[in-house]
Backbone as CSV, one residue per row, in Angstrom:
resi,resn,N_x,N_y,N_z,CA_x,CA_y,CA_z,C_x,C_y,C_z
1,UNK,76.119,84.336,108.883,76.670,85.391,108.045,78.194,85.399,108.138
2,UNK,78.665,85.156,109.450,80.585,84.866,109.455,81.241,84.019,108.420
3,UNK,80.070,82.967,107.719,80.909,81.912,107.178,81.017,82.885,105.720
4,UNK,80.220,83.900,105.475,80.344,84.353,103.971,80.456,85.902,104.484
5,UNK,81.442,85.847,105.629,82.277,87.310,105.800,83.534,87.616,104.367
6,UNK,83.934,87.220,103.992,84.850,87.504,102.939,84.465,87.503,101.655
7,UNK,82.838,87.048,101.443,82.555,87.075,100.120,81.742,88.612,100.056
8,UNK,81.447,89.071,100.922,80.583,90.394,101.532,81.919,91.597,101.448
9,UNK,83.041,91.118,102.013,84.439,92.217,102.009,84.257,92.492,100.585
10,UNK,84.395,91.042,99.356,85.319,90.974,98.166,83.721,92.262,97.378
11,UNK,82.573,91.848,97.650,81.359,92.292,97.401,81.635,94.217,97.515
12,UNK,81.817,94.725,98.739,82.098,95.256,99.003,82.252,96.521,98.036
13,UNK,83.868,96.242,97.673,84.870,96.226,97.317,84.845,96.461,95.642
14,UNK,83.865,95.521,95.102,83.439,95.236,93.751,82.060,96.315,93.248
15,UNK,81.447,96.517,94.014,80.287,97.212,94.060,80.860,98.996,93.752
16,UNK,81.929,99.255,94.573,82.277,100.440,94.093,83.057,100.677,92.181
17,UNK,83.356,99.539,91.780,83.630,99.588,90.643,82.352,99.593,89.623
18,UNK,81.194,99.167,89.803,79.891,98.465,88.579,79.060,99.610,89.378
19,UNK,77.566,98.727,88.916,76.590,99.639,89.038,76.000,98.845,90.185
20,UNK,76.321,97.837,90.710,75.767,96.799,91.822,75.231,97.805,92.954
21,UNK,74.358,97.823,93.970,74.081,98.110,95.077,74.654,97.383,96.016
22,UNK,75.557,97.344,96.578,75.822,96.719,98.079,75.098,97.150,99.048
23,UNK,73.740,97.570,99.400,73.104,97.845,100.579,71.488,97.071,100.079
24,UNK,71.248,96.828,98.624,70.472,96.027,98.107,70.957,94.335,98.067
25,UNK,71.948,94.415,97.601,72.826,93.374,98.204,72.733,92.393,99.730
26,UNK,73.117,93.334,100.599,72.729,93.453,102.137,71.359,92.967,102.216
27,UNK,70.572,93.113,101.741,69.116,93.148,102.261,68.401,92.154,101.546
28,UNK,69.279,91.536,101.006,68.705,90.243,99.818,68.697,89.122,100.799
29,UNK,68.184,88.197,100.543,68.169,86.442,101.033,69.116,86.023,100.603
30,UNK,70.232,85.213,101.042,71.364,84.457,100.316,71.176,83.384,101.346
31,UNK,72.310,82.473,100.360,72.621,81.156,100.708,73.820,80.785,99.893
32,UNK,74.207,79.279,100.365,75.859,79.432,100.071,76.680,78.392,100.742
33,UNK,77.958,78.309,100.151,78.619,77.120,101.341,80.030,78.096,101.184
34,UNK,81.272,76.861,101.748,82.119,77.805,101.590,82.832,78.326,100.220
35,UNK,82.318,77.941,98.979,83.158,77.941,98.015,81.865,78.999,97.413
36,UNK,80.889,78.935,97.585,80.105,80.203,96.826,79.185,80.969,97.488
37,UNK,78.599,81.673,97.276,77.081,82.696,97.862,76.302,82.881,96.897
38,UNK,75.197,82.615,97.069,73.861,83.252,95.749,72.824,84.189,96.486
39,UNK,72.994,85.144,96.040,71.951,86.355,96.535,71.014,86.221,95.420
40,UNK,69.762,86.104,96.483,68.484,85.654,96.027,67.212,86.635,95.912
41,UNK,66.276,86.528,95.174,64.966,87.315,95.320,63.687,86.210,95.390
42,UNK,63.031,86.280,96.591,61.935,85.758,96.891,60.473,86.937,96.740
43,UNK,59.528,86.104,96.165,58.474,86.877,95.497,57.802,86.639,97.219
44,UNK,57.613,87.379,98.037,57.018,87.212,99.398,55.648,87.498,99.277
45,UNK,55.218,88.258,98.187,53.585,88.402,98.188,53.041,87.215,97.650
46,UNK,53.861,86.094,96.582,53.177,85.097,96.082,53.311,83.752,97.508
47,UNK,54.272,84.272,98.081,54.627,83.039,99.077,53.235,83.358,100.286
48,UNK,53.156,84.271,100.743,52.278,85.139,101.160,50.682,84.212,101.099
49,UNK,51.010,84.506,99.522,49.206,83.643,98.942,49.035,82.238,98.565
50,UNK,50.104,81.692,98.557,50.384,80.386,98.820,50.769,79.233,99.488
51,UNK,51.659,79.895,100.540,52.498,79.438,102.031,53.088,78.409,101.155
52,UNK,53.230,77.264,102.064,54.145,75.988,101.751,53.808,75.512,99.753
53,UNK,52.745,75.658,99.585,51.868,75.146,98.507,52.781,76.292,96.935
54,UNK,53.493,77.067,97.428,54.696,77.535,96.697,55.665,76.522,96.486
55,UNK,56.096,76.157,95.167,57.096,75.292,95.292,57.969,76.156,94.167
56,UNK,57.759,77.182,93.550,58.689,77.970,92.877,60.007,77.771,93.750
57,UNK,61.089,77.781,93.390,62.920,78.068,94.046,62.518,79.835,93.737
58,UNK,63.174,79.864,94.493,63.969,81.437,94.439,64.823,81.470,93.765
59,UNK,64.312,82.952,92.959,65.709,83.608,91.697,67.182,83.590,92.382
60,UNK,67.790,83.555,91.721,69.253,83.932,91.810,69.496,84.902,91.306
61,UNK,69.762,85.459,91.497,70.447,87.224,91.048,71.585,87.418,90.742
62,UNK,72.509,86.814,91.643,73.793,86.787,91.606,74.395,85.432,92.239
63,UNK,75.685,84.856,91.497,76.247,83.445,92.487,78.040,84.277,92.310
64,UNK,77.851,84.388,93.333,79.700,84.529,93.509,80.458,83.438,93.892
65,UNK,81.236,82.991,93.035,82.150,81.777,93.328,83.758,81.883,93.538
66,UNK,83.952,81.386,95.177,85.497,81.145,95.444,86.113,80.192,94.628
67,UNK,87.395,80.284,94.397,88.283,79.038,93.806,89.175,78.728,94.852
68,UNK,90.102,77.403,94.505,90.593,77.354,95.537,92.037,78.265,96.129
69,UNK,92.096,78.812,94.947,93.030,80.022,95.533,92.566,81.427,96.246
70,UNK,91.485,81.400,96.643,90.552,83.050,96.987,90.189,83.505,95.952
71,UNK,90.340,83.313,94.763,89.548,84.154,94.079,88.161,84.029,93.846
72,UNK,87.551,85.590,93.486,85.920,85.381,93.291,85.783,86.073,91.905
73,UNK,84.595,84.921,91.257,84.132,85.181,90.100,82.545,85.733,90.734
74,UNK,82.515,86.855,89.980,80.866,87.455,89.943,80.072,86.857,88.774
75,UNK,78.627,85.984,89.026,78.286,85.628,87.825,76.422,86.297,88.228
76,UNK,76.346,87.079,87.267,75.073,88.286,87.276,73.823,87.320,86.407
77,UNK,72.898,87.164,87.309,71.356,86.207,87.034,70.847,87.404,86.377
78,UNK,69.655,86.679,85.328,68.838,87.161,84.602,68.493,88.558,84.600
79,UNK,68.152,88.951,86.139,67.207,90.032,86.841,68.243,90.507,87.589
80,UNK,69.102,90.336,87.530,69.987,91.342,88.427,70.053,92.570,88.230
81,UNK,69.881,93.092,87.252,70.263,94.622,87.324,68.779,95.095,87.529
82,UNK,67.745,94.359,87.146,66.513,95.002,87.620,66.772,94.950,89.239
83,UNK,66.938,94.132,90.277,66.687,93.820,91.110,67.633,94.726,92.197
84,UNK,69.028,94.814,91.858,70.183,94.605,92.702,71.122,96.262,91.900
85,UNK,71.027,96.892,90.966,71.670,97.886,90.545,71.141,99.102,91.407
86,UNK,71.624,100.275,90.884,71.046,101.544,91.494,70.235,101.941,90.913
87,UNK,69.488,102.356,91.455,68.263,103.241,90.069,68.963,104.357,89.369
């Protein structure tokens, strides 16, 4: 989680401006290197009834991308606002 400490600050930060949840956010699956993060939704009841024999990927919800100057672009997946907004 240290390596995508600053994409979580910029997250933060951004969440008080939109309708985003940052504590739904928090509680999502991500993955990522240093130039982006994708907060993810895994269907755990189908993985559940399938185990390995799941080969669906996990949604993306959101991919936030660094440039090489610090900046972050927010780019909002299909289901994001179902998934990741406030009610």
């Amino acid at each position: 989680m240290k390596q995508f400490e600053n994409f979580y600050t910029f997250l933060r930060e951004y969440c008080k401006n939109c309708s985003l949840s940052y504590d739904k956010i928090m509680k999502s699956p991500y993955a990522g290197n240093k130039d982006r993060l994708l907060i993810l939704r895994v269907d755990y009841e189908r993985v559940k009834l399938k185990g390995l024999a799941d080969d669906r990927p996990a949604e993306v919800l959101l991919t936030i991308l660094r440039d090489s100057e610090g900046n972050f672009t927010v780019i909002e997946g299909e289901n994001a606002k179902k998934y990741l907004y406030d009610d």
